[in-house]
N, C-alpha and C positions, 0 to 999 in steps of 0.2 A: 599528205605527200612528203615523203623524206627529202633533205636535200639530195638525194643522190637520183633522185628523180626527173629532177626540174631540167628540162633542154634549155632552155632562152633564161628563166631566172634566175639571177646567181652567177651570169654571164655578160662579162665589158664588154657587149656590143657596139660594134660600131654605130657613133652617132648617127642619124637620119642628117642633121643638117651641121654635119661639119663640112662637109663639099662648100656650101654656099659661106659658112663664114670662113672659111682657109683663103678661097678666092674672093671674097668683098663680095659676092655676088648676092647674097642676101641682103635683104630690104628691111633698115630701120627707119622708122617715122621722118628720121632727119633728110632721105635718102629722096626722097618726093617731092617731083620737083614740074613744073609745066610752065607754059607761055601765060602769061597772065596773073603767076603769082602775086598774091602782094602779100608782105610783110608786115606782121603787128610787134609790137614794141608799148612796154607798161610802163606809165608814169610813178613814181615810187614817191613814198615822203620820205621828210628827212627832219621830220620831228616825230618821238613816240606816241603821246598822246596829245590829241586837237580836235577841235570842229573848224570841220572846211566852211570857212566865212562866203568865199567867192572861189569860182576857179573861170578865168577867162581861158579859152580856147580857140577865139577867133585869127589870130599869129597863128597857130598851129594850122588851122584848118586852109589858111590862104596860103600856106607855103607849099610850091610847086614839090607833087608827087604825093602829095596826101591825099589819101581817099577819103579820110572818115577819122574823126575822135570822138569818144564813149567819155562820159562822168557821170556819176550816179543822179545824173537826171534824166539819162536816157536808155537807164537798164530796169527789166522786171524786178522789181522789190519783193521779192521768195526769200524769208529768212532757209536755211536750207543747213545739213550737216557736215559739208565737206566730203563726207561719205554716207553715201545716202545706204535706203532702206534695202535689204534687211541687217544693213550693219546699226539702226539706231540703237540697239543695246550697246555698244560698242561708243558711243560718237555725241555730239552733241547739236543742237541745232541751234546754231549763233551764229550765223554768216549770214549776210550779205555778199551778191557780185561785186558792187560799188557802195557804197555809205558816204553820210556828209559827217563821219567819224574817222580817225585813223587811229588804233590803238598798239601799232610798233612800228618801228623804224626799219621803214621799208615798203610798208603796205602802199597798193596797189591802188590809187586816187584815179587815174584816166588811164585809156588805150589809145593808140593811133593803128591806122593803116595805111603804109605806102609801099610807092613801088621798090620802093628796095628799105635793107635794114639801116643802112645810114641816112636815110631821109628819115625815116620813122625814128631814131634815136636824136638826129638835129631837131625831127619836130617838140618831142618833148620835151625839151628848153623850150621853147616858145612859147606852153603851157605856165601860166600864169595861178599860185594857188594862194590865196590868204588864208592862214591858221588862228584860229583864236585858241593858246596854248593850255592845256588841262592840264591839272597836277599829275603824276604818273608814280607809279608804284612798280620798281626793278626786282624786289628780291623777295619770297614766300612770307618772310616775317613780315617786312611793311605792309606787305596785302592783304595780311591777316588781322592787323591790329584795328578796334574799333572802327576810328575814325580816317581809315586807307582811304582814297578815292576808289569809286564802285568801277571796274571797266566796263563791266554787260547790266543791262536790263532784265535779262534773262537770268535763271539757273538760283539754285536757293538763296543766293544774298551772301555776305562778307566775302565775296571773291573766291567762293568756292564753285568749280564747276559743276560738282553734285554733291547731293549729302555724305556726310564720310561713311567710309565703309569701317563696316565691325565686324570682325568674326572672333568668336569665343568656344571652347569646348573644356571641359574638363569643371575643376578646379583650383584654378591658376595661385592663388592667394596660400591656399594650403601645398601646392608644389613647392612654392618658393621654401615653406616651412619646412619642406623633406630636407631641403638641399644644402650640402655639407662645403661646394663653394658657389657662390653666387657674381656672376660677370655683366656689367654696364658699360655701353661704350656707346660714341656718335659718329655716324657714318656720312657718308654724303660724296656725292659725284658729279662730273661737268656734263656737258653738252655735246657731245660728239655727235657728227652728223653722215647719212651714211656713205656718202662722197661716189655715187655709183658713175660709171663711166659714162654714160647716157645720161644728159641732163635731159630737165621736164620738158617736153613738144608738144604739138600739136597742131593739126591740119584741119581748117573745115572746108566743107563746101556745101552750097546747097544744089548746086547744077542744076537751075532752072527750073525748079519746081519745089515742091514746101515740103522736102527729106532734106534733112540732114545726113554728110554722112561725112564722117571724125574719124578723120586717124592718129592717134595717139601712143606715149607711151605710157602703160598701167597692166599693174596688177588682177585691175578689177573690170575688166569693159564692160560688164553688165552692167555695174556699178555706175560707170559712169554714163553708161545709155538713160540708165533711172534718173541720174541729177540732173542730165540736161534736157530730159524730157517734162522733169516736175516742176524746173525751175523755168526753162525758157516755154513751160503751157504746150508740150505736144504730146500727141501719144508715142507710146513705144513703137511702134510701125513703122514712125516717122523720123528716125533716131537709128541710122546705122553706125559703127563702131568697128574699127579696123586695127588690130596688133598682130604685126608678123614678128619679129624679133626685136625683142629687148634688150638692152646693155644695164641690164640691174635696176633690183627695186629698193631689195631687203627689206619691204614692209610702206617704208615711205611712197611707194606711191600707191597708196591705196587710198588716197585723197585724191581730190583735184582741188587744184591751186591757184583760182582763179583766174589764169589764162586760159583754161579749157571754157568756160559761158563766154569770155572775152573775146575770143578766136570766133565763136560760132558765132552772136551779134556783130560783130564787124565785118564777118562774110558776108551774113545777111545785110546788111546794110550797102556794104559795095556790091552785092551779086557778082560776088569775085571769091575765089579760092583765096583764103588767107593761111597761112604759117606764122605759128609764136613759140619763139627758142628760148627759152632760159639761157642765159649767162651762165658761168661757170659762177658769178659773184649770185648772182640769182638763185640759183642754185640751196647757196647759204642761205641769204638774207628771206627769202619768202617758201623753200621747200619746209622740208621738213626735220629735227634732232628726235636724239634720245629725249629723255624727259629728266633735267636736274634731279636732284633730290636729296633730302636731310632724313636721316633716320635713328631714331634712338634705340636699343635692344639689349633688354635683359634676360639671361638667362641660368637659370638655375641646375647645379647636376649636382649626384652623388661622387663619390672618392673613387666605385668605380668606372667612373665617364656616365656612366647612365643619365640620361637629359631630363629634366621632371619638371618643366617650366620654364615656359616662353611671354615674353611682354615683349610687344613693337608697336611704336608710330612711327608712319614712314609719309611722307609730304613730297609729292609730286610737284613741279612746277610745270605748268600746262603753258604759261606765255599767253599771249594775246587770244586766243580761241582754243576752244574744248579739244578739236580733232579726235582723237583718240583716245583723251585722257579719262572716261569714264573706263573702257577697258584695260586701261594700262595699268589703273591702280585697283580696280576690282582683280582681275588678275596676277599682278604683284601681291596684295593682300592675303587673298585667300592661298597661294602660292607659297606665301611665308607658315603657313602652317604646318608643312612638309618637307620635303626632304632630309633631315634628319629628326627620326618622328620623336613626338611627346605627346603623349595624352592632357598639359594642362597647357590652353594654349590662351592666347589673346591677343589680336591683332588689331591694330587701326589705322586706314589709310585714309588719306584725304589727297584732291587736286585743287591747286589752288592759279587762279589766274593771276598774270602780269603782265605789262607793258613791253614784253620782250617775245621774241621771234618767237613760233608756233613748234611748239614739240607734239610728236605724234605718234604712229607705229613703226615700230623699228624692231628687226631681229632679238627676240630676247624679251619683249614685249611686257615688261614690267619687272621680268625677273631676274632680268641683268642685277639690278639695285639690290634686292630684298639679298638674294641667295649669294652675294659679295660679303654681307653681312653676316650674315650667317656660319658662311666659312670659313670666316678670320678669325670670330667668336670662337668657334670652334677647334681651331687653331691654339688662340688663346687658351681653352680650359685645357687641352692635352698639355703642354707645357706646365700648367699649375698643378696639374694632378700627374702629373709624371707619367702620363701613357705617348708610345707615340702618335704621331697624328694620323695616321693613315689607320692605325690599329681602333685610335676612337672615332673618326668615321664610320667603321665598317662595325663597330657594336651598335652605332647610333642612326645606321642606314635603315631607310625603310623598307618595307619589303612585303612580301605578300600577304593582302589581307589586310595591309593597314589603308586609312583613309586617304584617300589622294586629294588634294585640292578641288578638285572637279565633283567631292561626292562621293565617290566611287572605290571600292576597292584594288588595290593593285596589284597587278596579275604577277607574277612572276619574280624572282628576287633578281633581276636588273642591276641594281645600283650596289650591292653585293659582288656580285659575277664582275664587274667591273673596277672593284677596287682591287677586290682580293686578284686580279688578274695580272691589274698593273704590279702591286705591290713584287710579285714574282717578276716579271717583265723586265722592271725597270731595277730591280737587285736595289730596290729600295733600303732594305737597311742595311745591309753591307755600305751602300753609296753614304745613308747620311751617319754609319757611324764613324765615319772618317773628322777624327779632330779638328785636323790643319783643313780650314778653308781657304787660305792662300791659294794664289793662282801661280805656276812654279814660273811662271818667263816675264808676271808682274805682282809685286810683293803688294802694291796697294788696290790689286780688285782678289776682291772676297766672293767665293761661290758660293750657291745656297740652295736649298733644293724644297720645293712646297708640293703639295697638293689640292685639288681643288676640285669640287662635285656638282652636279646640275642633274636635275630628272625637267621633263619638259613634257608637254601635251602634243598632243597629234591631233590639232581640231581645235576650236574655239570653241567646241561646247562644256558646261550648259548657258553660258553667258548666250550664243548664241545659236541658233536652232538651224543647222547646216545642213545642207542636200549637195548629193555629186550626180551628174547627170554624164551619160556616154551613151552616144550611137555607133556600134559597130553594125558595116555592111558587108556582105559577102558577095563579092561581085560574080558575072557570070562566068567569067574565067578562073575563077576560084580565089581571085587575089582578095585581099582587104581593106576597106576605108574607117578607121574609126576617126567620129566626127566628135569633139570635145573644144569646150568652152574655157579652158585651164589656159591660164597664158604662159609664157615661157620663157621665165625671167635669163637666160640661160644656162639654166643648172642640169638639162639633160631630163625636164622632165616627164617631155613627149617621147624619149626613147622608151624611158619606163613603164609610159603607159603602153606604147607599143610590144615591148615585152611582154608585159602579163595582158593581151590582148591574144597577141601570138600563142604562151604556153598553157591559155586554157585553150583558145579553139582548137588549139594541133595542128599549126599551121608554121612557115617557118617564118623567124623575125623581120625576113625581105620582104616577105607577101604581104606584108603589114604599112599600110601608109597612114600619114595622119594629117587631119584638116582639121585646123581653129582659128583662132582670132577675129572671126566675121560674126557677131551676134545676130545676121540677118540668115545666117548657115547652122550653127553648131550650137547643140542644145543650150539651156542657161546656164550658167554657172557661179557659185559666190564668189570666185575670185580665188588669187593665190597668193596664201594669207598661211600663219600658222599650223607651217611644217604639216601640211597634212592633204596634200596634191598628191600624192602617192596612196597616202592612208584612205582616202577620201574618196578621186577619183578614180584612183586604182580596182578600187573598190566594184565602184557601178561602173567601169570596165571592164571587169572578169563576170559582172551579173549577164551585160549586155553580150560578151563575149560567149558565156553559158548557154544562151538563147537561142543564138546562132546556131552555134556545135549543136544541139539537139535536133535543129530543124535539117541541119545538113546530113548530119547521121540518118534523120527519119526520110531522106531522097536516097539516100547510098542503101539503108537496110532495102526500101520498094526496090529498085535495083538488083539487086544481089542476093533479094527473097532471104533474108538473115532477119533475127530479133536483134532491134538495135541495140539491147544487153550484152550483146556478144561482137560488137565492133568495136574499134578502137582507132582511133587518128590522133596520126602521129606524122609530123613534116607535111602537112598535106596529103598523106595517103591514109585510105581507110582501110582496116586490114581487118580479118575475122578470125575469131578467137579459135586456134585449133586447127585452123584451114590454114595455113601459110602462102597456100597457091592462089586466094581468092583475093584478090582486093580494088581498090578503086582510089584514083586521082580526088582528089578534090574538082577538078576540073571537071572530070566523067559525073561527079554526082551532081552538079549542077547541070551540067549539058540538057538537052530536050527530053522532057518526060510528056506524055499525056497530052502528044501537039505542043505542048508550051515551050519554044526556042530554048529556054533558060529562065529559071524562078529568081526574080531578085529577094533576096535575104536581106532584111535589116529588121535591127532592136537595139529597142535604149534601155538602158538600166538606169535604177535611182537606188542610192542608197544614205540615207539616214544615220550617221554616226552617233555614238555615244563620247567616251574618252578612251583614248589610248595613252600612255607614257613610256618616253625613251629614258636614256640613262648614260652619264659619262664620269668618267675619274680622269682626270687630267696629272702629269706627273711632270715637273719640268725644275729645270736645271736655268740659273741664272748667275750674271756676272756682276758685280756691284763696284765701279771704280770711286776707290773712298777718296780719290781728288778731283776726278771733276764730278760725281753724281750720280757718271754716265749708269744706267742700268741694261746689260745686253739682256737676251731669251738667247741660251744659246741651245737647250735642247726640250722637246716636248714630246711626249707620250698622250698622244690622247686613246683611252681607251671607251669604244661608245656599244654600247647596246639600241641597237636597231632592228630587232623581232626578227626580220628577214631583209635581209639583204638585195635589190633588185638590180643594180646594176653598181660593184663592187668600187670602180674608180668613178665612178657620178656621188658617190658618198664620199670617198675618199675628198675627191675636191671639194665636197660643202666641209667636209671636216675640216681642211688646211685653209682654206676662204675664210670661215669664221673665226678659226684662230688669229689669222692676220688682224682682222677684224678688232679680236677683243685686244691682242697686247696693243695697238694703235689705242684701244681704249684706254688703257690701264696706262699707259706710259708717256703718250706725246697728243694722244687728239683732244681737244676740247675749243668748242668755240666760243669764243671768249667774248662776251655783251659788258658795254660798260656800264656801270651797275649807280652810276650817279644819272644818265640819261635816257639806255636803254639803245643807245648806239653800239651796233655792231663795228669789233675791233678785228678782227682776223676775216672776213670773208673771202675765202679765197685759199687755191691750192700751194700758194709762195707763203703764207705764213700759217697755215692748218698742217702738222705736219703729222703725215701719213707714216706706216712700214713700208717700206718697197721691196721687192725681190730678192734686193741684197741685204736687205735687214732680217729674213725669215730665217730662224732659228731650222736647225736638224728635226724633222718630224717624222716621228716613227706608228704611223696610226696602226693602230687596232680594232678592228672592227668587229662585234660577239654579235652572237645568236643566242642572246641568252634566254629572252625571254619574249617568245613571240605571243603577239595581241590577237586574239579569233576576229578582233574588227574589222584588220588588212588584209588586204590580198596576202593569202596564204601566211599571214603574221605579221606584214611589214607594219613597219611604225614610221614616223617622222626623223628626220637627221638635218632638216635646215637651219633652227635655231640652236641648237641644240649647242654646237663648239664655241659660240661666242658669251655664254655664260659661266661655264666653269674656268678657263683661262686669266679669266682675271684676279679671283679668289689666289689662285694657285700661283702666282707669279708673285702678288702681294707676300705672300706664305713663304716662297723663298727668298725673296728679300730682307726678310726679319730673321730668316734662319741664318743669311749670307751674315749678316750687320746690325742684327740685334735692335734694330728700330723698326719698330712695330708701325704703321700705315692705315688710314680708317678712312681713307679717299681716293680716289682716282679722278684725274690722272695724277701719276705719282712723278714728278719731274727732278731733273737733275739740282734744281735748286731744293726739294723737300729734301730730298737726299740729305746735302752736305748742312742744311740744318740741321736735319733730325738727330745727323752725326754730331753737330755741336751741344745739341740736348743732352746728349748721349754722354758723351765726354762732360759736359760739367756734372750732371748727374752724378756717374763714377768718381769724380773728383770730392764732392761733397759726400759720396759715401765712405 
């Protein structure tokens, strides 16, 4: 199908549920409210590493308005993943609900439940805890050395969460011996965390009989019907799970974070509907970050750019438990093998645990780190070898045919189509052959202009072995129900699927309604995870959509006495090829046939991915004040190749989201752990400092069709993480262009700055 085909795809349709969020009238978890509420509230510690000696609870439990307090002598002892089955490839199984251990500053030692949230917060003062204090280990190197203290019992031993990853191809040792310059350098980044507007909730009830049923917010509700079905011993049947609208995940909640078991035992225990709100400080101290990280990288090229050898170790810090860290660095690893290709390669990744708050899955999902490196490097040899940067890029882009990180071949020259797009777009060398970096209204900020690249997956395979499931029905009156298990972080991804549900049945985008977030309703689903709810589900909803349309065609052909070869639906009308005068409603073909009032239509589709990859070049323009530091973003070109396009401004907005996203990363966000105790220093939005509105640079997105994937609906590929990894490279990149001091970390702050400046200047002076 050409694009000049598609009626609904390729078209900003109106959202389904913007009515209900413009007017408030939409339902977030927080929004749930009844007579009889009670309130839960988490006892936190306030040393990193201990054994709970004692914890009295009797003050707690006598003070008027408390229903109930939980210590880990009164909860199921299920070591369990955080993100359970089928994410264990992904995840690690080292939790506890409760332990008589606390391994960071913060964790979660008792619950209360009362009738409201300031009795439950007075009651925990009243909770009484003795600690017998353990040695503790802040930072990857001490938890690596011999004699660290061990935090888990679990996982191969030296405070590693799994064995290290290795990938090798080529050989590496004889690259190096090609290469006419050879570049070494140490990278490494903070903690950023993904500050979504929606902190973690969650609602239980058992209403009078032995179902649970949870309403939360998450990525995953299947997900989470599995934890809490394996941990609290019921079966799935008994385990409903409720997500109407989300206020943000970006990855981090695709855990559960101890107040979801907490919330359900303490219902259970009152025979009371219980609610538990994270704090905004909560939020910090027990959600979820990026994942730290040290990385060393050498790389080897010839004189003309050509790249002939890759070396990296790249060191995760996991914090206090696994969560995600098995796939962040197996995917960050294998990840560093590509993007700008080489046949001699050699990687090695390790996760290593510490004493400090829980890092997990986050947008960018290991590749944030690696492919930061990578680009600056790369950055670095065009400068030495005299090409420019964008031009060595684009000889060093991978492209079709070469191996992708996943295995696989890569379809299409993507990340090609993307530079060489921008490179025209953005009058890239006309722009940087301009001498004078001065800024003309201020002599001391210096402009600078970078670039910076990312390809991404559409899918977590083959790490993990994915299924998308959709029910579409075809009602009597010819309208539509597709039933999907996708939650809806609010990125517009139920319209999408409503789209390509619409443009294969031949129906129009109105007649299309959508039901999800009830796991006791709408098929299973992995969750919405790794840019690939469109790639994925979109997918087994054009299968199940297929399904439909054929059974409805074969009522309209018996009707109309036509071979169903020769009908066509289009808007809801079926029309026959030739005949102009003949056709029929969508309505009319289900009407009564054969006595039967009206056939009800429905089918599920499943579909099975393998790997897709998108593609971006980032171009931006930046302001560097060499007296205070300041660093603005004052302009960005993101250019993205996304196979096909499904709803043009629902990308557009993940494009400009993630951007905000990564400069907060690169410039001002890191959460900052003190690194002698393991005490959180910043938790909170008054000293975590964000982009806001008025910080967001000029953004001119691009969006190609360069290179569409046969996996997706009609080609689509993934576009959610996709802009929060190349923006960071790229901003670094003109930073050094602006001011000639080169960068190997993020966040880059106003104080790196006017250091770097000072390096800079004595340097020069001793030259």
């Amino acid at each position: 199908m050409t694009k000049q085909d598609f009626r609904i795809v390729g078209k900003s349709v109106k959202r389904a549920d913007v009515i209900e969020k413009v007017t408030g009238e939409g339902k977030y978890t927080g929004d749930y409210h009844w007579p009889g509420l009670l309130h839960g509230k988490i006892k936190r510690s306030e040393i990193a590493h201990a054994r709970i000696k004692h914890i009295d609870v009797s003050k707690a439990l006598a003070y008027p308005g408390v229903k109930a307090v939980l210590t880990h002598h009164d909860v199921p002892k299920v070591l369990h993943y955080g993100s359970p089955h089928p994410r264990s490839a992904s995840c690690t199984k080292d939790q506890y609900i409760l332990e008589d251990k606390v391994r960071f500053w913060g964790e979660g030692v008792a619950a209360v439940a009362a009738i409201s949230e300031e009795i439950a917060d007075e009651a925990l003062d009243l909770i009484e805890v003795e600690y017998e204090p353990l040695p503790g280990v802040y930072d990857v190197d001490s938890a690596q050395l011999p004699d660290a203290p061990q935090i888990h019992e679990v996982g191969p031993g030296g405070n590693l969460v799994i064995p290290p990853v290795h990938v090798e191809r080529g050989d590496v040792d004889a690259g190096f011996a090609k290469a006419d310059l050879i570049l070494e350098g140490e990278f490494e980044g903070g903690r950023p965390v993904p500050t979504y507007m929606e902190p973690n909730i969650c609602v239980a009830d058992w209403a009078g009989s032995n179902k649970l049923t949870f309403w939360t917010s998450t990525q995953t509700s299947f997900m989470v019907r599995g934890a809490l079905a394996e941990v609290l011993g019921l079966p799935l049947n008994k385990v409903r799970v409720l997500v109407d609208h989300m206020g943000g995940g970006f990855g981090a909640k695709q855990d559960l974070f101890q107040h979801e078991f907490l919330c359900a035992l303490l219902a259970k225990k009152c025979r009371r509907a219980v609610k538990m709100e994270f704090t905004r400080r909560e939020t910090f101290i027990a959600g979820r970050s990026r994942h730290p990280f040290k990385l060393k990288l050498k790389q080897g090229f010839r004189k003309d750019g050509t790249l002939v050898a890759r070396d990296m170790q790249i060191i995760y810090e996991s914090g206090a438990y696994g969560s995600h860290s098995p796939g962040v660095t197996t995917v960050g690893t294998f990840s560093a093998t590509s993007l700008f290709r080489v046949e001699n390669v050699r990687v090695n990744g390790r996760a290593v645990y510490t004493n400090t708050p829980i890092a997990g899955a986050y947008r960018g999902y290991g590749v944030v780190q690696t492919y930061f490196a990578l680009d600056i490097q790369m950055d670095e040899a065009a400068e030495k070898l005299g090409i420019d940067p964008a031009e060595m890029r684009l000889r060093n882009a991978v492209r079709e045919g070469d191996i992708a990180p996943s295995g696989h071949p890569i379809i299409g020259r993507g990340l090609e189509a993307c530079i060489s797009h921008g490179i025209k777009a953005f009058d890239w060398a006309a722009t940087r052959d301009n001498p004078d970096r001065s800024d003309p209204l201020n002599p001391a900020i210096r402009k600078g202009w970078g670039v910076g690249c990312e390809m991404h997956g559409s899918s977590a395979y083959p790490g993990i072995k994915e299924q998308g499931n959709a029910t579409v029905k075809m009602n009597e009156d010819g309208s539509v129900t597709l039933l999907t298990g996708a939650a809806g972080l609010g990125t517009g991804a139920h319209t999408a699927l409503a789209q390509i549900v619409a443009e294969e049945l031949g129906v129009t985008f109105e007649s299309v309604s959508v039901v999800h977030g009830d796991t006791d309703v709408v098929p299973w689903d992995i969750g919405a995870f790794a840019s690939h709810t469109t790639y994925l589900v979109g997918s087994a909803a054009r299968i199940a959509a297929a399904k439909v349309r054929a059974r409805v065609l074969a009522r309209a052909a018996e009707k109309l006495q036509e071979q169903v070869e020769h009908l066509r639906m289009v808007d809801g009308i079926i029309t026959v090829d030739g005949k102009p005068g003949q056709s029929l409603t969508v309505f009319e073909a289900m009407g009564p046939s054969r006595g039967i009032p009206a056939e009800h239509l429905i089918d599920t589709g499943s579909y099975n991915p393998t790997k897709s990859y998108s593609f971006a070049a980032h171009f931006v323009e930046v302001a560097v004040d060499t007296e205070t530091g300041i660093i603005e973003c004052r302009k960005v070109m993101p250019v993205h190749d996304v196979g096909r396009v499904i709803h043009p401004i629902a990308a557009q907005g993940q494009i400009e989201g993630g951007i905000q996203q990564g400069i907060g990363h690169t410039l001002t966000e890191d959460y900052i752990i003190d690194r002698s105790n393991g005490r959180s220093l910043n938790a909170g939005l008054v000293d975590y400092k964000m982009p806001l509105s008025m910080d967001m640079p000029d953004i001119q997105t691009i969006i190609l069709e360069a290179a569409p994937d046969p996996g997706g609906p009609w080609g689509a590929k993934g576009v959610g993480e996709d802009p929060i990894i190349a923006i960071g490279p790229a901003i670094a990149n003109a930073v050094y262009d602006a001011i000639g001091v080169r960068f190997h970390h993020y966040p880059i702050t106003p104080e790196d700055v006017l250091n770097g400046l000072r390096r800079k200047a004595a340097e020069d002076k001793t030259c």
